[in-house]
C-alpha positions as CSV (number, residue, x, y, z in Angstrom):
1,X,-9.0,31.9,79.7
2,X,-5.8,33.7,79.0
3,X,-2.5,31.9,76.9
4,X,0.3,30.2,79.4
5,X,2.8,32.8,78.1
6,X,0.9,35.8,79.1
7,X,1.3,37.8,82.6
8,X,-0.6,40.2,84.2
9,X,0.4,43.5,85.0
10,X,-2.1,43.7,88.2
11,X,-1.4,42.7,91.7
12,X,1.1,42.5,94.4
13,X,3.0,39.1,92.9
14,X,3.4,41.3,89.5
15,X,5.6,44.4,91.5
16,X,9.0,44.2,91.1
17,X,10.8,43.4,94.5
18,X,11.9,46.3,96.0
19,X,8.1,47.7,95.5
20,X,6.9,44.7,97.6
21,X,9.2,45.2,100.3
22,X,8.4,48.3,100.7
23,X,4.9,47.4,100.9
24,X,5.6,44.4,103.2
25,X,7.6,46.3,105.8
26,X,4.4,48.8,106.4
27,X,2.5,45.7,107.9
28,X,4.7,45.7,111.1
29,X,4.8,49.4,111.3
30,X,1.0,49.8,111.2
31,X,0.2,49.8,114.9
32,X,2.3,51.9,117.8
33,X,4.1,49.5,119.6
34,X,1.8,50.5,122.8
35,X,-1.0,49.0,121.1
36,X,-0.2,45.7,120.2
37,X,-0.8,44.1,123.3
38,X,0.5,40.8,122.1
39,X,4.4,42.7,122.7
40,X,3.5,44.1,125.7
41,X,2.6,40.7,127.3
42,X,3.9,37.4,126.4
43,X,1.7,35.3,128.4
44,X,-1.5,36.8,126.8
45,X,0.0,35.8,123.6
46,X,0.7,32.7,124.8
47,X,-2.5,31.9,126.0
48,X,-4.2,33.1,122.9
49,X,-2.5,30.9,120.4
50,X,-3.2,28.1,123.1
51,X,-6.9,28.7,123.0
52,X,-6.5,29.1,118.8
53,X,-5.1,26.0,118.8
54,X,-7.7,24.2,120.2
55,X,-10.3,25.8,118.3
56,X,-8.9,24.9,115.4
57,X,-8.2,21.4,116.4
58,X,-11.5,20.2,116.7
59,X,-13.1,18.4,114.7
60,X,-10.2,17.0,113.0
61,X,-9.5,13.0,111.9
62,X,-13.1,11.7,113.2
């Protein structure tokens, strides 16, 4: 295992700032707006984080 006081010069939490927001700002720029079908219609959003929801729900606190 590697000393406390070391760092590593390797992945995206090592880049200096400006280098990640340029990286992070591609993610939303990735896909034309005409086909992300989530902007183009609100209630098929809304009715797939419903049904994730309650995927992910079950199960839970029995």
């Amino acid at each position: 295992m590697a000393s406390g006081n070391s760092t590593s010069k390797r992945g995206f939490a090592s880049m200096n700032i400006e280098r990640q927001r340029e990286i992070a700002s591609k993610g939303g720029r990735s896909v034309p707006a005409e086909k992300r079908s989530f902007s183009q219609d609100r209630e098929l959003a809304s009715s797939a984080g419903r049904k994730g929801g309650q995927s992910t729900g079950t199960g839970r606190g029995e």
